[in-house]
C-alpha positions as CSV (number, residue, x, y, z in Angstrom):
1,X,-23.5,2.6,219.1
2,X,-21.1,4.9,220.2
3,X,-17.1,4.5,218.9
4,X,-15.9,2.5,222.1
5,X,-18.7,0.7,222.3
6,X,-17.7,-0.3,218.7
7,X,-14.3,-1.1,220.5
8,X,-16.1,-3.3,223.2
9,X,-17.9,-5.0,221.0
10,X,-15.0,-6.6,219.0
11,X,-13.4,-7.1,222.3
12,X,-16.3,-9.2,223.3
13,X,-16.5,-11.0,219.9
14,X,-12.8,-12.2,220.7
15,X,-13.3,-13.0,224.2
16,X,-16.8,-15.6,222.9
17,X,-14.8,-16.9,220.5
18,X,-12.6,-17.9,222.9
19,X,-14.9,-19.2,225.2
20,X,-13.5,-17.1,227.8
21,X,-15.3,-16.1,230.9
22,X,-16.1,-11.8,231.4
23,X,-18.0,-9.5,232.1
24,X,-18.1,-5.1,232.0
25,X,-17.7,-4.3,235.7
26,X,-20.3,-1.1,237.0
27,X,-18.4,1.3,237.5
28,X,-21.4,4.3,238.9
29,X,-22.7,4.0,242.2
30,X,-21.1,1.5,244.4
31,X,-18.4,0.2,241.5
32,X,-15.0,1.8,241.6
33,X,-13.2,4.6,238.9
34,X,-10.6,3.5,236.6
35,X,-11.5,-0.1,236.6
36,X,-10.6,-1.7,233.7
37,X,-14.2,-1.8,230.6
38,X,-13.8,-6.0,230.7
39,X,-12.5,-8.4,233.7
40,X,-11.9,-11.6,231.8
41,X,-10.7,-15.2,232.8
42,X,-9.6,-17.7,230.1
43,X,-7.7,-20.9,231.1
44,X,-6.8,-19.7,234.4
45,X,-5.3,-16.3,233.3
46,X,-6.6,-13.0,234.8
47,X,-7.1,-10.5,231.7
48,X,-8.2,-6.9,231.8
49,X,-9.2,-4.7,229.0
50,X,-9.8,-0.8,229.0
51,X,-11.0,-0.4,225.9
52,X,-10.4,2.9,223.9
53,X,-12.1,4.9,221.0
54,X,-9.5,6.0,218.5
55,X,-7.0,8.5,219.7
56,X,-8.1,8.4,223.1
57,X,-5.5,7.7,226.3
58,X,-5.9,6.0,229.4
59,X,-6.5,8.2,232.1
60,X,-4.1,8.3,235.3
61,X,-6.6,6.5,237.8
62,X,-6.9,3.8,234.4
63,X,-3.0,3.5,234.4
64,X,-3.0,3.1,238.2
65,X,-5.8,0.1,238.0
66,X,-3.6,-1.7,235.1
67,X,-0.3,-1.7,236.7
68,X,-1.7,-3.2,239.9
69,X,-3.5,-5.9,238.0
70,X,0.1,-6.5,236.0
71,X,2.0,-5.7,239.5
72,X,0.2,-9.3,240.4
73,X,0.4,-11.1,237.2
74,X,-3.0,-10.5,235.7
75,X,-2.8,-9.6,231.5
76,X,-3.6,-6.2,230.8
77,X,-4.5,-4.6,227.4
78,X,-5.4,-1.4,226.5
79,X,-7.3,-2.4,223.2
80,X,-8.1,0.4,220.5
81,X,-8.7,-2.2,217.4
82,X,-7.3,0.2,215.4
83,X,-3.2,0.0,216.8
84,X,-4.3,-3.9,218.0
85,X,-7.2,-6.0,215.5
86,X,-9.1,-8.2,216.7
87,X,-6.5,-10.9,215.7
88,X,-3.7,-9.2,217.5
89,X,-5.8,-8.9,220.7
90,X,-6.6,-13.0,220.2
91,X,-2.4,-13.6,220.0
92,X,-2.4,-11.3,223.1
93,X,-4.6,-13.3,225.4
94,X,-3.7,-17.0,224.1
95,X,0.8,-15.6,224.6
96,X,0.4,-15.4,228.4
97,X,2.0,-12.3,227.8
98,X,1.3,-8.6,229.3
99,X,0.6,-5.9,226.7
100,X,-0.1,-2.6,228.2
101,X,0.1,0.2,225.7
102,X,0.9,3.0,228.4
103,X,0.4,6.6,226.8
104,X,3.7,7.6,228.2
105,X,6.8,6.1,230.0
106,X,6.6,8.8,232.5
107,X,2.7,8.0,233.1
108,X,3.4,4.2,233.7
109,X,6.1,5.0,236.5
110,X,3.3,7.1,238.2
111,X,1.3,3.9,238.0
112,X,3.6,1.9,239.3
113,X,4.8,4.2,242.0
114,X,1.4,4.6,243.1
115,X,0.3,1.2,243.8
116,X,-1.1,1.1,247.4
């Protein structure tokens, strides 16, 4: 297994445990670039997770996807299980809160100021 599929797979682990509804969106072909690695729903909350191998950033198009899902109120995490555990990333998605862990301010405002 390679090291963010390591990261998926705790993600995952969390998400059963929760009894959440997901699933890893196709992302060749016909599926889109930048989508978030998990599209999640648990109690009626929207969650996204890009999920990241240690030390490795979100790219721009990644950024872009997150702050539109945020922009409408969905939860985003960028999940690395090794700045968020498994634990952390439970609190996360139970807190109705937003957790985006943007590589830079400056990259988030691109996001942001790129939302079509």
């Amino acid at each position: 297994m390679t090291p963010e599929g390591r990261v998926k797979a705790v993600a995952e682990k969390v998400l059963k445990r929760l009894g959440a509804y997901y699933f890893f969106p196709a992302t060749g072909g016909y599926g889109r670039k930048g989508i978030p690695d998990i599209i999640a729903c648990y109690k009626g909350r929207f969650v996204a997770i890009e999920c990241k191998a240690s030390g490795n950033k979100t790219t721009k198009l990644q950024q872009l996807e997150l702050a539109k899902i945020k922009h409408v109120g969905g939860i985003t995490i960028v999940f690395d299980n090794e700045t968020i555990t498994d634990h952390e990333l439970m609190k996360i998605i139970l807190s109705d809160g937003n957790y985006h862990k943007a590589s830079s301010d400056e990259a988030t405002r691109w996001a942001l100021e790129h939302i079509s």
